[in-house]
Each structure stands twice: as C-alpha cells, then as structure tokens.
N, C-alpha and C positions, 0 to 999 in steps of 0.2 A: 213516105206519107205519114202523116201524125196525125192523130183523131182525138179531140177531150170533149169534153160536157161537162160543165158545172155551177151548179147556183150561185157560188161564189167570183166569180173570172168576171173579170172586168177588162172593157176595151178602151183605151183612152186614144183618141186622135187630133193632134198639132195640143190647142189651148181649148181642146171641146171633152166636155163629160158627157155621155149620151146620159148615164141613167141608165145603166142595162140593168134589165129585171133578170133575163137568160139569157145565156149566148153559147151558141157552139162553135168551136174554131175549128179549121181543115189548114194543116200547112203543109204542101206539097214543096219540095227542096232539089232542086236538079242543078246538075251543071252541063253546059254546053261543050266548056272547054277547060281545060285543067291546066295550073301553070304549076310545075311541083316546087318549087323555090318560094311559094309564096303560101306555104301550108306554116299556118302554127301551130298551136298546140295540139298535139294530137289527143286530148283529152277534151277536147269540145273544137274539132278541126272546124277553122276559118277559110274556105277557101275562095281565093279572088280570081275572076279572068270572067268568062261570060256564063252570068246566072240566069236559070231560069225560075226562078223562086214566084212560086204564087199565096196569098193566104186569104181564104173566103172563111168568114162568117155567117152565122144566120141568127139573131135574134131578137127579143122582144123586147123595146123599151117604154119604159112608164113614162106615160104621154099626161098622166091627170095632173102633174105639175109643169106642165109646158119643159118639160125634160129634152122633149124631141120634137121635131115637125119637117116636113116635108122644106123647109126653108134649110132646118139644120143639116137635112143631107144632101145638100147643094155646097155647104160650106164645108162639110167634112170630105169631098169630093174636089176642093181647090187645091191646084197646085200639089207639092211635097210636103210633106208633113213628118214627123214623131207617131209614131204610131207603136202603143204598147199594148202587151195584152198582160194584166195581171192573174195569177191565178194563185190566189188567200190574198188575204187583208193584212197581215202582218206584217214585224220586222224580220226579214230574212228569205222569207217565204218565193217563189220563182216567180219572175218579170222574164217576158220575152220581148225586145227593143229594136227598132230601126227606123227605117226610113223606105216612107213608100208614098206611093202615088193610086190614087183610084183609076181602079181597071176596067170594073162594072161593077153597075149599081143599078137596078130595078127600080121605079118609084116605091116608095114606102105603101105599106098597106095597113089602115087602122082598124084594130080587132076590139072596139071599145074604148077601154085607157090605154090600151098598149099599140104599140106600135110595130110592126113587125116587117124587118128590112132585110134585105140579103147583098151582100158586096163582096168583091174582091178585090185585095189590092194587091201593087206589084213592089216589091222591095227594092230598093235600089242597094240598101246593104244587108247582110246574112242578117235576118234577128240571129242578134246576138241573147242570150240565157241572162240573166243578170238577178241582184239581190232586192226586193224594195226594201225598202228606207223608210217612204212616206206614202201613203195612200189617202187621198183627200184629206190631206193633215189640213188643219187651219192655224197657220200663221201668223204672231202679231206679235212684234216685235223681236227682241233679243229670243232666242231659242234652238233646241237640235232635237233631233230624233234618235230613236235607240240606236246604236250600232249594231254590223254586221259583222259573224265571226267569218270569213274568208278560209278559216284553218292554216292559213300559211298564205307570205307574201307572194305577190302576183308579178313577176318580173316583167311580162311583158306586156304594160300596159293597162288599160278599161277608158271606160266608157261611164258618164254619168248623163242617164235621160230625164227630164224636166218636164212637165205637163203642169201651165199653171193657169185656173180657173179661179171666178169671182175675186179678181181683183179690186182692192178697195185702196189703197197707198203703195209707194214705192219700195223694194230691199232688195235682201242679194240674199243671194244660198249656194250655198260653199262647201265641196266638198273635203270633208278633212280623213285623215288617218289617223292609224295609232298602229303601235308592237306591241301591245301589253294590254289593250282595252282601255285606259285610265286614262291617259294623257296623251290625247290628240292636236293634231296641226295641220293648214288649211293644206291639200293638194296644189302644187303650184300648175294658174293659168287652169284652175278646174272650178270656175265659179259663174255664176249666172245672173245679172243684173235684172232684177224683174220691175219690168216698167208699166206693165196690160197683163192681157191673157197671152198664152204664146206657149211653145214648146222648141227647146233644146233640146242636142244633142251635141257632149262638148267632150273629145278623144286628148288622152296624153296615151306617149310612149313611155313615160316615167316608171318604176318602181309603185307600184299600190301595195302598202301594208297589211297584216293581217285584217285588223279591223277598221271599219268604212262608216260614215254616218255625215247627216247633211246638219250646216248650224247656220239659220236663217238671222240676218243680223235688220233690223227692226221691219217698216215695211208691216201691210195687214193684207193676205190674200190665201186664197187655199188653194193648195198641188200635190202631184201624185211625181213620186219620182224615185229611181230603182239607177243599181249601180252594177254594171258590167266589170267582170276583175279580167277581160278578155281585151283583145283586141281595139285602139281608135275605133271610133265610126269614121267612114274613110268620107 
C-alpha cells in the first residue's frame, strides 16, 4: 500500500482536467497470480497475469470556474480511460500512468467553490512510474518541451501518456530521443495525432535513449503528458 498528500499532485483522467485544488492518493497493488517468465525489470518489477490493483482518491476541486460539476464525474466514470496522477509541475518530476476503469464513485459533494469527490478506479495495466514532459503546456504550433535525463538508455521499451485538453486546432506530438541531450529524433510509431480532447497511451518495445522530450508540430491545444522508460502499456 502507498499513501501521498500534496498540494501539488495532479489527477488527470482520459481528455478531462478536474482542477484539483487537493488530492490524496491510496494505491493498493496486489497480485492474484504470478507468472515468473513475465517479470521485467527488477528495478521497478512489472508484473503481468491477474491483478488486483486498486487506486482511490479523495479531493477537492475548484468548482468557482465550472472546473467540476456533477456532470463532469459522470464523464470521468465512462468507459476506460488514461488515467495519470502527477506529483510536481515539472520537467522530469514523477508521473504515475495507465489505464483504468471507474470502480466507485459517490455523488460529488459541494463545500462552497470546491467540490469534494472520493473514487476508485480499477487499472487494467500496472501504473507504470514515468517522467513528465509537459503539464498543461499550451501548445501552438511548431514546438517541444524540455527533455528528460533517463541516466542511461532504456532497453526495454516505454510508454508515452497523452491527456489533451482545450482543444482549439488540429497537430501531433512526438515523442523523440537523444544520446547526448542535443540532437534529437522522433521515436519510431511513438506519436499522437491530436484531433479533440482525448487521451493516449502509445507502447514501443524499441530501445528509449538516454533523453526523452515531446515536439508538438503546429496544431493550438493544451496537455499534460509524461514518459514511462518501462514497459508497453499492454
């Protein structure tokens, strides 16, 4: 079990920004059944066969700009989703990433401007640990975000998750590498055509270089998106 708290942690779910004023996260992590042939790295072990992974929240969002309403968590409760949870604002800073489904959710309860909800969702893949990139960057046209140093290449694989909000025109964002920091090139089949609001999550088994960073090619919209040097999302 993992326990945080902090005024800075952000929850992002599919192509929705609640607006979290606080949040606290609970991530319980269990397995049912172990398959050992299917463990990677054992430095942030991935393991696949039947999970019981749960992750409940609780917290307050700012309601005085229509941030939140009882409509929005009907929609943040559809279907599978992207579902991140940020903790700092930065580049480099830890992203927790995957894919999950609403488990429970309580009607919302409004304390004033805030809004204050409690859920749990159920992950269909490990959050995986990941770097951010971009945190409600706003994008508008040609551009990239600062890179991430990795320390050393990542042989098996990552993950780039995607959360894109206030969409106002069409582009792509692309995840690229580098060996050296300077001179970067795009990841191949690691890119994201952004046409609305929406959220990816897009796996190579390819080689990830030391350093990571997203470059938005025109296109005007703002998203948050964080790079896993781990495992696909399966």
């Amino acid at each position: 079990m993992a326990f945080r708290s902090t005024d800075v942690m952000r929850f992002y779910w599919g192509g929705y920004d609640p607006g979290t004023a606080a949040i606290q996260i609970r991530a319980n992590l269990g397995v049912l059944a172990l398959d050992p042939t299917v463990i990677g790295d054992l430095g942030e072990t991935r393991i696949a066969g039947i999970r019981s992974d749960q992750m409940t929240y609780t917290a307050l969002f700012d309601n005085s700009t229509g941030g939140f309403d009882v409509a929005a968590a009907s929609l943040m409760g559809s279907g599978e989703q992207v579902a991140s949870i940020y903790i700092g604002t930065s580049t480099g800073d830890i992203a927790y990433c995957g894919i999950a489904h609403l488990f429970d959710a309580p009607v919302p309860i409004a304390v004033k401007d805030l809004v204050r909800q409690e859920a749990t969702y159920q992950p269909n893949t490990l959050f995986q640990r990941a770097a951010v990139l971009a945190n409600k960057r706003a994008a508008s046209g040609s551009g990239n975000t600062g890179s991430s140093d990795n320390s050393t290449l990542t042989g098996n694989g990552g993950t780039m998750y995607v959360h894109v909000f206030n969409y106002v025109a069409a582009g792509t964002i692309t995840l690229q590498d580098s060996a050296d920091g300077t001179t970067f090139a795009a990841v191949t089949n690691m890119s994201y055509a952004v046409s609305g609001t929406g959220a990816t999550a897009i796996g190579t088994s390819g080689t990830l270089r030391r350093y990571r960073r997203f470059i938005e090619t025109t296109g005007s919209f703002t998203y948050a998106g964080a790079v896993s040097p781990k495992h696909p999302a399966a």
